[in-house]
Kinemage of the C-alpha trace (Angstrom):
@kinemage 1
@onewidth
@group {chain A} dominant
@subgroup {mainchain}
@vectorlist {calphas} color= white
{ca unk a 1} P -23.641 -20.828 -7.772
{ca unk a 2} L -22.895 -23.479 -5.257
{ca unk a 3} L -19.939 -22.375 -3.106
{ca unk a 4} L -18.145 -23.661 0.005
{ca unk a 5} L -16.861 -20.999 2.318
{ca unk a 6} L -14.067 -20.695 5.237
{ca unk a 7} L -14.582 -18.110 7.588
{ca unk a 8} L -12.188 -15.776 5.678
{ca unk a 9} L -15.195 -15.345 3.430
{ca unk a 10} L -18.343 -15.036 5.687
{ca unk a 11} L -16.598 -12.470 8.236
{ca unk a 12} L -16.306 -10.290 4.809
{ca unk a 13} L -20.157 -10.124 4.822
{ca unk a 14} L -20.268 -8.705 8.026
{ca unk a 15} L -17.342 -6.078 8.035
{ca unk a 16} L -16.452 -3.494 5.705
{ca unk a 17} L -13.455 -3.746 4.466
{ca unk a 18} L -11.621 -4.625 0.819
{ca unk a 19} L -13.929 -7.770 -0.310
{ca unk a 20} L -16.576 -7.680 1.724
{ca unk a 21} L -19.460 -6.106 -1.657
{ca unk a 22} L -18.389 -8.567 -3.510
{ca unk a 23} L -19.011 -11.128 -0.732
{ca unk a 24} L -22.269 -10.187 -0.074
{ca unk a 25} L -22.751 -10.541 -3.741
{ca unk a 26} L -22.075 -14.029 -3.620
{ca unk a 27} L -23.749 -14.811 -0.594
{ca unk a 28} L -27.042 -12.879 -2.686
{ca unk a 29} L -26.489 -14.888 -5.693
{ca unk a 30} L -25.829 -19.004 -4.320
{ca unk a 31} L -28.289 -21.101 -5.055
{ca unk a 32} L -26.437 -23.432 -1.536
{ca unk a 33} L -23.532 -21.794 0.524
{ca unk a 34} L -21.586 -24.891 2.788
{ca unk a 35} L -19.494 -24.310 5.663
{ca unk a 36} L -17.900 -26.372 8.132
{ca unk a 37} L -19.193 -26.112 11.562
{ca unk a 38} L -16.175 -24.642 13.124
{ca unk a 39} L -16.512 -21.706 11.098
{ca unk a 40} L -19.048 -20.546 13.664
{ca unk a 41} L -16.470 -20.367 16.055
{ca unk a 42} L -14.237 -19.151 14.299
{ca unk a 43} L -16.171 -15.933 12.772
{ca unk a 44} L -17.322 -15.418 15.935
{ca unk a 45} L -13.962 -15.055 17.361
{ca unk a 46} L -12.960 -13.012 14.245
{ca unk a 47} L -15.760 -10.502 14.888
{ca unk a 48} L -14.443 -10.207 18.477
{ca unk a 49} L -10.980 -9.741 18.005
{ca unk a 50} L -12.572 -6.614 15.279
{ca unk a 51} L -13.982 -5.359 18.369
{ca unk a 52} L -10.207 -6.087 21.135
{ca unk a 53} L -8.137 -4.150 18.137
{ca unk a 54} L -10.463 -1.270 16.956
{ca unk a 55} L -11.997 -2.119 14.042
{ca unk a 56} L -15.288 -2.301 15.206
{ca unk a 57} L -16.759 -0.530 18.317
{ca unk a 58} L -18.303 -2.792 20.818
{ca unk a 59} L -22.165 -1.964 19.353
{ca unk a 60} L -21.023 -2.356 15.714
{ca unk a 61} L -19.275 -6.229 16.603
{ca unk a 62} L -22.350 -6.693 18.604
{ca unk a 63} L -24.742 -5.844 15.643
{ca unk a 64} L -22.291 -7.865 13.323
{ca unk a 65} L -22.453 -10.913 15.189
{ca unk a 66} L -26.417 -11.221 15.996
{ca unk a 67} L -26.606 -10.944 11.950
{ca unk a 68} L -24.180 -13.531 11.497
{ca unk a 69} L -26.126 -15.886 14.021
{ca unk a 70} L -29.438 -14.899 12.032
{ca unk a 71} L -27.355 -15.873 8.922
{ca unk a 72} L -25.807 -19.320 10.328
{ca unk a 73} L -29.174 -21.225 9.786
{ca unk a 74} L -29.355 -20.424 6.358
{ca unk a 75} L -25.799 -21.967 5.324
{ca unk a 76} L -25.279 -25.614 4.647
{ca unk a 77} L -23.395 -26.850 7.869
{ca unk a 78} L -21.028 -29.657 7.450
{ca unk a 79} L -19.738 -31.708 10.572
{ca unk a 80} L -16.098 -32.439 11.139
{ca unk a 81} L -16.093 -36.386 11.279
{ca unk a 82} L -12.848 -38.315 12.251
{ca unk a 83} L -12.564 -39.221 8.260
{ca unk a 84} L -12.793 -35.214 7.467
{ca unk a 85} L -10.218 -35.079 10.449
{ca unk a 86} L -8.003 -38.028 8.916
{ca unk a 87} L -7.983 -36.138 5.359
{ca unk a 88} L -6.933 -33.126 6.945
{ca unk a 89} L -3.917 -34.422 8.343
{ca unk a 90} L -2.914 -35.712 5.303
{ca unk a 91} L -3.605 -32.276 3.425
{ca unk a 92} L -1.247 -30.569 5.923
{ca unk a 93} L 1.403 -32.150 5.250
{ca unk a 94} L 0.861 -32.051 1.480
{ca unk a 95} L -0.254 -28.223 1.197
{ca unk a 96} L 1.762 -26.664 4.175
{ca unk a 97} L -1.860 -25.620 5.650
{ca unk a 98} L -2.944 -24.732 9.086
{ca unk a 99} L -5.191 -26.721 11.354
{ca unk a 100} L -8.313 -24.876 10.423
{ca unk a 101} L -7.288 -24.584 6.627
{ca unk a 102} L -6.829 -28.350 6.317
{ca unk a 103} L -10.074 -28.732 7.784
{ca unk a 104} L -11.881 -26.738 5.387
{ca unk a 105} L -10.479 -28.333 2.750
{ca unk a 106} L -11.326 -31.781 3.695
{ca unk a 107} L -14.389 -30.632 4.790
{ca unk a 108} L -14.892 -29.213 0.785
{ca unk a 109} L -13.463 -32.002 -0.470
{ca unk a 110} L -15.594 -34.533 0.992
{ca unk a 111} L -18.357 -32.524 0.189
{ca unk a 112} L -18.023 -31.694 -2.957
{ca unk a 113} L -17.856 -35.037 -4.050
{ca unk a 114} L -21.599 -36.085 -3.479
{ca unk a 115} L -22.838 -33.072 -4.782
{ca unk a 116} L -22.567 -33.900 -8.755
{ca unk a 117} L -22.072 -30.500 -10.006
{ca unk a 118} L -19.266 -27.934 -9.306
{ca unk a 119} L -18.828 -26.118 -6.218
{ca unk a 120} L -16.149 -23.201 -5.589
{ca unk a 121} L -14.693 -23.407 -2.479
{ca unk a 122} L -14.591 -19.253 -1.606
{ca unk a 123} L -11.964 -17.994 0.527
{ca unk a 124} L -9.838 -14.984 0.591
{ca unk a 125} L -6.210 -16.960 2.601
{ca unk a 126} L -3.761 -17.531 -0.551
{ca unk a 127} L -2.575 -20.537 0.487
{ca unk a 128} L -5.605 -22.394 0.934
{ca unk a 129} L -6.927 -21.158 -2.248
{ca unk a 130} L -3.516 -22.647 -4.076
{ca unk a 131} L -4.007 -25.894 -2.203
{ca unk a 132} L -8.439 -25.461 -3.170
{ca unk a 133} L -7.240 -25.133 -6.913
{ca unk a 134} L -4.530 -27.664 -6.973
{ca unk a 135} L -6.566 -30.443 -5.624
{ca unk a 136} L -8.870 -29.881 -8.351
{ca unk a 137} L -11.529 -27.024 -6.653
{ca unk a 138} L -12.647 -24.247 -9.230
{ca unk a 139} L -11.637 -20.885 -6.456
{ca unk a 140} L -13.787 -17.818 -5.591
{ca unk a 141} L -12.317 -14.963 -6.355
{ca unk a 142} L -10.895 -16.116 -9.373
{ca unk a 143} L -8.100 -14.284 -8.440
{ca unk a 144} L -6.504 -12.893 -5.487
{ca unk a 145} L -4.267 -9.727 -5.231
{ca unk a 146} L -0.716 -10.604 -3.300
């Protein structure tokens, strides 16, 4: 499988919580996983904010986050060009997204395109998935509770 994923995804692989088994799965399985490059910031700061609330001791985030930096090299890394940035502000507008949302969809989207076979774009936020599936993206998990 060839899948695109937002950071909701790849901080699944390195916590455990509801998702995160069949995340690793997929990661396991993908013949090319894509990301944009400001999910590296952005799992990064998810991992910490495990660590500020309790989820995570301070060793456990720690331990997370070096495997998600061993990790990072392996994923397809797509940069965030001022056409990406121009396609997200239209998508914003048309699928009520956030900043980061919108720019992993453009980011997908522009993607996708060059690639010549499907991709999923993988996430676990609903509304990005809606807006993923309505602009013509086949969605990992095919189907999300709530």
């Amino acid at each position: 499988m060839i899948f695109y994923a937002d950071a909701s995804v790849i901080v699944k692989r390195y916590l455990r919580e509801a998702g995160s088994d069949q995340v690793r799965t997929l990661f396991a399985e993908a013949s090319l996983a894509a990301t944009a490059l400001v999910s590296r910031a952005e799992v990064s700061a998810a991992l910490a904010k495990s660590v500020r609330v309790g989820v995570l001791t301070r060793g456990d985030g720690e331990s997370a986050l070096r495997q998600f930096r061993a990790h990072w090299p392996d994923m397809f890394r797509l940069r965030v060009t001022e056409a990406v940035a121009a396609r997200a502000d239209e998508l914003a507008w048309r699928h009520g997204l956030r900043g980061y949302d919108t720019i992993h969809l453009a980011t997908a989207l522009g993607w996708g395109v060059g690639l010549g076979e499907a991709a999923a774009l993988a996430t676990y936020d609903h509304q990005l998935w809606r807006a993923a599936q309505s602009e013509g993206f086949l969605v990992w998990p095919e189907a999300l509770a709530g």
